[in-house]
C-alpha distance (Angstrom), angle and dihedral (degrees) to the residues before:
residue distance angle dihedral
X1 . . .
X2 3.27 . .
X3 4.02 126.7 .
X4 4.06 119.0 169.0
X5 4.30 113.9 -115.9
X6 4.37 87.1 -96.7
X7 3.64 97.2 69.4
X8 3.78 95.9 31.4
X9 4.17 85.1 54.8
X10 3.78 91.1 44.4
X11 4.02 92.1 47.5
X12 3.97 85.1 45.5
X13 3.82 95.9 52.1
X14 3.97 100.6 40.7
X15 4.16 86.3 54.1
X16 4.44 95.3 45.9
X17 4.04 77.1 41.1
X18 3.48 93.7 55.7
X19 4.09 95.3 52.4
X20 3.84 87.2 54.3
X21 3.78 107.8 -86.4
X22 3.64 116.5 144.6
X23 3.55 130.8 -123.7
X24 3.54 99.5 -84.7
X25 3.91 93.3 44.2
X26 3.75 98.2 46.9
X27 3.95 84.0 47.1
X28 3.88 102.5 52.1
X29 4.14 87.8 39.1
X30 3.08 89.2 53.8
X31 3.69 101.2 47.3
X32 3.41 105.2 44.7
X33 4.21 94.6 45.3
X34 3.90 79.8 56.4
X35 3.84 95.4 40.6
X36 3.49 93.5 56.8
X37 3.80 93.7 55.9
X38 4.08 87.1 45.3
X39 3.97 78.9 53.4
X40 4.11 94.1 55.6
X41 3.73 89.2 -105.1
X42 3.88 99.3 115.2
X43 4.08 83.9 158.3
X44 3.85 86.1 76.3
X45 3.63 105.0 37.7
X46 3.43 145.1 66.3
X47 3.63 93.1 -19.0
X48 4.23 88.8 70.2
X49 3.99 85.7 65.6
X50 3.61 94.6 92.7
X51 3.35 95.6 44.2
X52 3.62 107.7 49.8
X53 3.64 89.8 44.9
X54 4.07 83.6 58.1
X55 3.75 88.7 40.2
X56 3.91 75.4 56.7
X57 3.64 99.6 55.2
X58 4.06 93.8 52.9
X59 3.45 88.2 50.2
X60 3.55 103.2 -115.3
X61 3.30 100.9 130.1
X62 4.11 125.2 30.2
X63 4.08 131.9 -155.7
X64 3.71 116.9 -111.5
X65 3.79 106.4 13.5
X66 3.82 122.2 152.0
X67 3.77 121.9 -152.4
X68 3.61 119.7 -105.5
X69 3.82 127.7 -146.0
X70 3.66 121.5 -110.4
X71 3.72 100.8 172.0
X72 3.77 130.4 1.6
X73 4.06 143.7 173.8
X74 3.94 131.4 157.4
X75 4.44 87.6 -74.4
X76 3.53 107.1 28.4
X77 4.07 145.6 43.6
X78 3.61 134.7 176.1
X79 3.66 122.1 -154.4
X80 3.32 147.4 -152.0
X81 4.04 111.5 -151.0
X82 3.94 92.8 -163.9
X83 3.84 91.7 -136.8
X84 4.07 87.2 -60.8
X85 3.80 131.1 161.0
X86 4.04 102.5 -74.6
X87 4.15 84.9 -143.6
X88 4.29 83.4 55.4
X89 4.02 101.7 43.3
X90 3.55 91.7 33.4
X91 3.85 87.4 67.0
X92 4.08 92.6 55.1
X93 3.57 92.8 43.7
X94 3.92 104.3 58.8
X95 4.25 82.7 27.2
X96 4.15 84.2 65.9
X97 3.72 95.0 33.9
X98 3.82 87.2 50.1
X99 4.22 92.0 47.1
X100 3.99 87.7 48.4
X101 4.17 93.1 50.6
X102 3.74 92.0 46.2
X103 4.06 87.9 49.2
X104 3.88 94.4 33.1
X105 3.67 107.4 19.1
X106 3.63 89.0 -129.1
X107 3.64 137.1 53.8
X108 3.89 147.1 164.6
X109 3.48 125.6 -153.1
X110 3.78 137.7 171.8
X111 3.71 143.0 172.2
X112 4.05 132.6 -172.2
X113 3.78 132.6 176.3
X114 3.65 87.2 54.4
X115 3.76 129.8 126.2
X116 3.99 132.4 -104.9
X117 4.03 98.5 -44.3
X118 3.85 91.8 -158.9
X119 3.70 134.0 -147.9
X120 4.10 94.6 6.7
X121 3.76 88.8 -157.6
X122 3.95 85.6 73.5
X123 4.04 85.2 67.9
X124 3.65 94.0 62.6
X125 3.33 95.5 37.5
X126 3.56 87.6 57.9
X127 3.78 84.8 41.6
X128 4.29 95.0 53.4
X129 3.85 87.5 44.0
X130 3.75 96.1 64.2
X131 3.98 81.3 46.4
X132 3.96 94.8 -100.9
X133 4.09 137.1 133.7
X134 3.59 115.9 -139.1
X135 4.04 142.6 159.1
X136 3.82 119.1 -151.8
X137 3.72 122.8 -156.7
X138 4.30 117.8 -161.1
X139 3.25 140.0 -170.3
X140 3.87 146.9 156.5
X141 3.50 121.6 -120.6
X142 4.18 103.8 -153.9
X143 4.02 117.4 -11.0
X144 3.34 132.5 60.6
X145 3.82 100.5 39.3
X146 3.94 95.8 173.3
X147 3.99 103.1 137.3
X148 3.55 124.7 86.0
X149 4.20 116.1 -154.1
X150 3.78 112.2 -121.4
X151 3.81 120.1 -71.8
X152 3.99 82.4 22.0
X153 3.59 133.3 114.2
X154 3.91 105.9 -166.5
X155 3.48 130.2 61.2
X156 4.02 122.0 -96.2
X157 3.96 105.2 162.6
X158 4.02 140.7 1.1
X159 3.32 135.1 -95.7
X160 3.62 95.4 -65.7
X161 3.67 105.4 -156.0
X162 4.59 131.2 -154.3
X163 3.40 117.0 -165.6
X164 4.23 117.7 -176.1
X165 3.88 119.0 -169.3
X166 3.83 118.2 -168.3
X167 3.92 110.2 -172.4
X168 3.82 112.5 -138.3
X169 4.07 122.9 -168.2
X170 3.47 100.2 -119.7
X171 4.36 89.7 66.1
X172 4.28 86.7 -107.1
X173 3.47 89.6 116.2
X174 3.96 114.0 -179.4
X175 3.64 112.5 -124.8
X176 3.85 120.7 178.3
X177 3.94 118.9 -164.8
X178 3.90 124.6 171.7
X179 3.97 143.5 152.3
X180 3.39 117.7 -128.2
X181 3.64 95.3 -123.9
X182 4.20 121.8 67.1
X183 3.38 80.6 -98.6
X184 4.13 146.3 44.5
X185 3.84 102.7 -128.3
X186 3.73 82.2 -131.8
X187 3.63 94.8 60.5
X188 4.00 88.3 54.7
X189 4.03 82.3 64.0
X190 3.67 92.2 60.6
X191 3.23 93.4 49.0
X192 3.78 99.1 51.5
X193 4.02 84.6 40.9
X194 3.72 89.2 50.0
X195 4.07 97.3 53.9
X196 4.14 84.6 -120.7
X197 3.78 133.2 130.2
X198 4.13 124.6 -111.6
X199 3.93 106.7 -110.8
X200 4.00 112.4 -99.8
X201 3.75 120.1 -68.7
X202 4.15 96.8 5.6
X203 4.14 95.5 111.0
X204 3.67 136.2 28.9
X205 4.12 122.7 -161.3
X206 3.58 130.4 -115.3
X207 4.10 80.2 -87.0
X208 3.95 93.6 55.4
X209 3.93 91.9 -110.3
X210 3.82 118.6 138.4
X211 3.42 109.2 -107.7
X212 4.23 138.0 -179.7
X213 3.80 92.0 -161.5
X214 3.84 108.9 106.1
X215 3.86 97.2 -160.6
X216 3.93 85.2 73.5
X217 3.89 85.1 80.0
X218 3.68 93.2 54.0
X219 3.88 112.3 38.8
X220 3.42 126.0 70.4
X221 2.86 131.7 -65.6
X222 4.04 78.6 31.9
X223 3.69 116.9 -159.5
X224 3.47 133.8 -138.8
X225 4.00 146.4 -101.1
X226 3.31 123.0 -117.5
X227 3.65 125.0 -123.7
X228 4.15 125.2 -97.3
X229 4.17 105.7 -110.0
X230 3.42 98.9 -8.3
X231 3.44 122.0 -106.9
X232 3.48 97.9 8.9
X233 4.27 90.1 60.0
X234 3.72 93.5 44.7
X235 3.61 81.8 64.6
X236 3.33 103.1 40.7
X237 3.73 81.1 60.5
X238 3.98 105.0 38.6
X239 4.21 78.0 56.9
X240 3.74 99.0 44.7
X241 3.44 84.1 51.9
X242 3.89 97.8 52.1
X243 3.61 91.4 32.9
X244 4.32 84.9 57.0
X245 3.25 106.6 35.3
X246 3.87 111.0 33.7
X247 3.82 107.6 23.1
X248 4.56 82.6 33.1
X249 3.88 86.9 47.6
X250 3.78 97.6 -130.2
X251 3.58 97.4 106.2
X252 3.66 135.7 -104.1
X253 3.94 123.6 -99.9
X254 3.32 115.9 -74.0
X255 3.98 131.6 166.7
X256 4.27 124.2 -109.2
X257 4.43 86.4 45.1
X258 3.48 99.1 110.9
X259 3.86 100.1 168.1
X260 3.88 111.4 83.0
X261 3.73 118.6 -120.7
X262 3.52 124.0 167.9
X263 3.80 133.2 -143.7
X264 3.76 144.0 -160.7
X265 3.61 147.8 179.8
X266 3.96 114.2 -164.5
X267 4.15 128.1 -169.6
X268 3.84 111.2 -159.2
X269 3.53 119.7 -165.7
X270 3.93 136.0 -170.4
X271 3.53 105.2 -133.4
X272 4.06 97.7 -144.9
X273 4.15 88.6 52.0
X274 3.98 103.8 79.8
X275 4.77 88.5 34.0
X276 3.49 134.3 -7.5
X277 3.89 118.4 -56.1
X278 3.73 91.5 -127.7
X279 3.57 91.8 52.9
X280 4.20 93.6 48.6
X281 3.84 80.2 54.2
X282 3.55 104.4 51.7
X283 3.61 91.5 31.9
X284 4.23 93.2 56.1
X285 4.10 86.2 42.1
X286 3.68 93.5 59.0
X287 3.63 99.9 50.5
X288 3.37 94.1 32.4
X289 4.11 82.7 58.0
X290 3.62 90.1 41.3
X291 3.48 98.7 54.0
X292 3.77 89.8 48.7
X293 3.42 101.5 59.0
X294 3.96 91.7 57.6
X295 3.62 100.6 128.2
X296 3.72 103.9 -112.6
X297 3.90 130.2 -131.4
X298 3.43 99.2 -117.7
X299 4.23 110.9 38.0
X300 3.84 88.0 -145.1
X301 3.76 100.0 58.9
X302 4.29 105.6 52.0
X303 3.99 108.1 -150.8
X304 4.17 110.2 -88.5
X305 3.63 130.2 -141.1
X306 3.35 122.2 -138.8
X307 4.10 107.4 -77.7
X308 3.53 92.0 23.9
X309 4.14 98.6 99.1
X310 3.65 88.8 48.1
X311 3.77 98.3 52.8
X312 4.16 91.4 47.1
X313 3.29 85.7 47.9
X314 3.66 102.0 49.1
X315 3.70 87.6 47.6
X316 3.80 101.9 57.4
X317 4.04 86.1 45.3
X318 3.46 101.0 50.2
X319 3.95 86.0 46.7
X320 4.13 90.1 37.5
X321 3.70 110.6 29.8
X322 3.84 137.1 -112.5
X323 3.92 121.6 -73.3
X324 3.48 112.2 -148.8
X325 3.84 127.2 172.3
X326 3.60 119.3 -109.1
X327 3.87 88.7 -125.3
X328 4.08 88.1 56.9
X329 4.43 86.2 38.1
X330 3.85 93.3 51.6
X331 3.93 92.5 46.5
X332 3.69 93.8 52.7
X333 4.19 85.0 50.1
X334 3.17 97.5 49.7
X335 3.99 93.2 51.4
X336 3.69 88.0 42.7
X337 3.82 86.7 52.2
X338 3.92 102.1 49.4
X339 3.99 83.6 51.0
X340 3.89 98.3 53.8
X341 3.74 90.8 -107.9
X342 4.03 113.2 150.4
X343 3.87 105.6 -153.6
């Protein structure tokens, strides 16, 4: 079916509204699950309803919680999300990080015992919008262990996602966001939502055979994903991990945690502190121009920078509407249904 972003968002916020988020939290859930399928990223939108509300009922994550400080000087703080929505303390992370660059130039910031943080690429977006560089390392310290390291066949950590944002004047910022694995776990949802097979090579079975079905990742014994290039994304991964969970305090992945609770260490940086701000500008224009005029292998599809699929997209959706699946619709009804929610 398809339903435009303004009715998803307004379905969104009346079901976090009706487990006790506030206005603001219902809103900002709501918006950024829906944003990221505006964005193309359907593994991190609407689809996640469901299962934050369960996430919810355990008690893994609660409404309403505000991040306290573990550790702080003038450049860095370390949080403590208190088991909050990951869409809510994400917000006064990066919003602290950001204050401390602008004061500083530089800052780090992390959180852990938080909940699902969501499309990272909305951190340096928010990041580039206030003007500011920054790279974003995440991991999960228990749940969802669903990627096997290279050479491996079982799984040992999740999905482990970076996400870089480079602001540029003209409001194009470029904003890279990637699991470590082929594939977002999320995106292995759609597909088994969708009816569809995995691409080749992306997910092995509880045996270690390659395989395109995408219940393999959720029946037991589940199998695993396979790493992104190899070598070099296992690790990416093993580091994001260390990087998020020891040196970010939220703890690394480790098997018998069965709750999932995100982490993430964050580096902010004022563009104008390490060479002139005119000369970061010009500088990022010109390659950024230089790299787009590579002539591309096929004439009909222009070579992208990073950010620039998610912005056409958004714009043809927002014009267009939202196609969800009616496996991915009928989940989100029933959940609004058991909570009293009238679509």
């Amino acid at each position: 079916m398809v339903i435009t972003f303004k009715k998803l968002e307004e379905l969104s916020r009346k079901i976090f509204a009706a487990i006790g988020s506030n206005a603001d939290e219902a809103r900002d859930i709501s918006r950024l699950l829906v944003r990221a399928n505006l964005t193309g990223h359907d593994s991190h939108g609407v689809i996640r309803i469901s299962q934050y509300i369960e996430f919810w009922r355990k008690g893994d994550v609660i409404p309403n919680q505000t991040a306290s400080i573990n550790f702080e000087n003038d450049a860095i703080a370390v949080f403590n999300g208190n088991r909050g929505f990951g869409q809510t303390i994400g917000h006064q992370v990066i919003d602290v990080g950001i204050q401390k660059a602008r004061k500083f130039g530089v800052s780090i910031v992390s959180v852990g015992n938080v909940g699902h943080l969501g499309r990272i690429g909305d951190w340096s977006e928010k990041a580039a919008d206030a003007g500011q560089a920054s790279l974003h390392f995440v991991n999960t310290s228990g749940a969802s262990t669903i990627v096997a390291p290279f050479g491996g066949t079982e799984g040992r950590y999740a999905t482990n996602p970076i996400s870089i944002g480079m602001p540029k004047n003209d409001g194009d910022s470029l904003i890279f966001d990637a699991a470590t694995s082929k594939l977002a776990e999320g995106k292995v949802k759609v597909a088994l939502n969708k009816g569809s097979k995995l691409p080749p090579d992306t997910l092995l079975d509880s045996s270690g055979t390659p395989t395109r079905n995408p219940a393999a990742l959720y029946t037991e014994p589940r199998g695993a994903l396979m790493p992104m290039g190899e070598y070099k994304g296992s690790g990416l991964a093993i580091m994001t991990d260390l990087l998020a969970g020891a040196i970010g305090g939220g703890g690394c992945h480790a098997p018998g945690v069965t709750a999932l609770s995100n982490g993430m260490l964050s580096f902010l940086v004022d563009p104008g502190v390490f060479a002139d701000r005119d000369f970061v500008d010009s500088e990022t224009q010109k390659f950024t121009d230089w790299v787009r005029q590579t002539v591309p292998a096929d004439l009909n599809y222009p070579v992208q920078l990073p950010g620039d699929p998610e912005r056409k997209s958004e714009t043809e959706l927002r014009k267009h509407g939202i196609t969800l699946d009616d496996s991915t619709w009928h989940q989100i009804l029933s959940t609004a249904e058991d909570l009293g929610v009238t679509p």
